[in-house]
C-alpha positions as CSV (number, residue, x, y, z in Angstrom):
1,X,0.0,0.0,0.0
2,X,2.9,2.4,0.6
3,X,4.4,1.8,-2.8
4,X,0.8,2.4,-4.5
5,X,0.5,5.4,-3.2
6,X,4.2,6.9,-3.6
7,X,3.1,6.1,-7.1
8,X,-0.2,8.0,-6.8
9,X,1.8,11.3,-5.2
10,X,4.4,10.8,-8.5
11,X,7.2,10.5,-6.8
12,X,7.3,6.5,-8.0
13,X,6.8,5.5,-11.5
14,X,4.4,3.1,-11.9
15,X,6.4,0.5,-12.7
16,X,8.4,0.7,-9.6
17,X,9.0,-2.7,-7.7
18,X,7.9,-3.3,-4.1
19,X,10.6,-5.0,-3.7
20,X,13.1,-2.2,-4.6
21,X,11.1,0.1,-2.0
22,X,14.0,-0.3,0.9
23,X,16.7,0.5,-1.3
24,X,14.7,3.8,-2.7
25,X,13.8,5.3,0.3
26,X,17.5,4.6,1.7
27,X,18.9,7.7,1.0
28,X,16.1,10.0,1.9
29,X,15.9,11.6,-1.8
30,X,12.4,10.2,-2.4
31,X,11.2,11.4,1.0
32,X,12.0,14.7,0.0
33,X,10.6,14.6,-3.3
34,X,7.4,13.5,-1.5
35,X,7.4,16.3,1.0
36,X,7.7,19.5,-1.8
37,X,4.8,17.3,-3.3
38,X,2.7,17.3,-0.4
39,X,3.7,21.5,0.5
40,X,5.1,22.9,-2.6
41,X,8.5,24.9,-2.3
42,X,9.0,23.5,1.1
43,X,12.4,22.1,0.0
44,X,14.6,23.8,-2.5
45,X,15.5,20.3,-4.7
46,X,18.4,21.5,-6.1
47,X,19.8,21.7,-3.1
48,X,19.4,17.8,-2.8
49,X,21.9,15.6,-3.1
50,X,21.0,12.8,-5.7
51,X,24.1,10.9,-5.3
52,X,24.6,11.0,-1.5
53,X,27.1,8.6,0.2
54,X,25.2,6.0,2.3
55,X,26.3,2.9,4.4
56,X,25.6,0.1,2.7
């Protein structure tokens, strides 16, 4: 149900595998994709890092 609707607030393509839903949400970029979706300009997106470091 989480994935479905990610995919309904478009920050998921619909083709997106459950099973890859860990891994996405890892780095905290779809979160804040999600969040400027939900409250427009509440996150400057640029200012995201879309290749962050994280442990694996």
């Amino acid at each position: 149900q989480c994935a479905l609707w990610l995919i309904n607030c478009k920050v998921l393509p619909p083709n997106h595998r459950v099973f890859d839903l860990a891994q996405t949400l890892r780095d905290g970029v779809l979160l804040c994709q999600l969040l400027n979706n939900l409250r427009p300009q509440s996150i400057n997106l640029r200012e995201i890092n879309l290749r962050p470091q994280m442990s694996q």
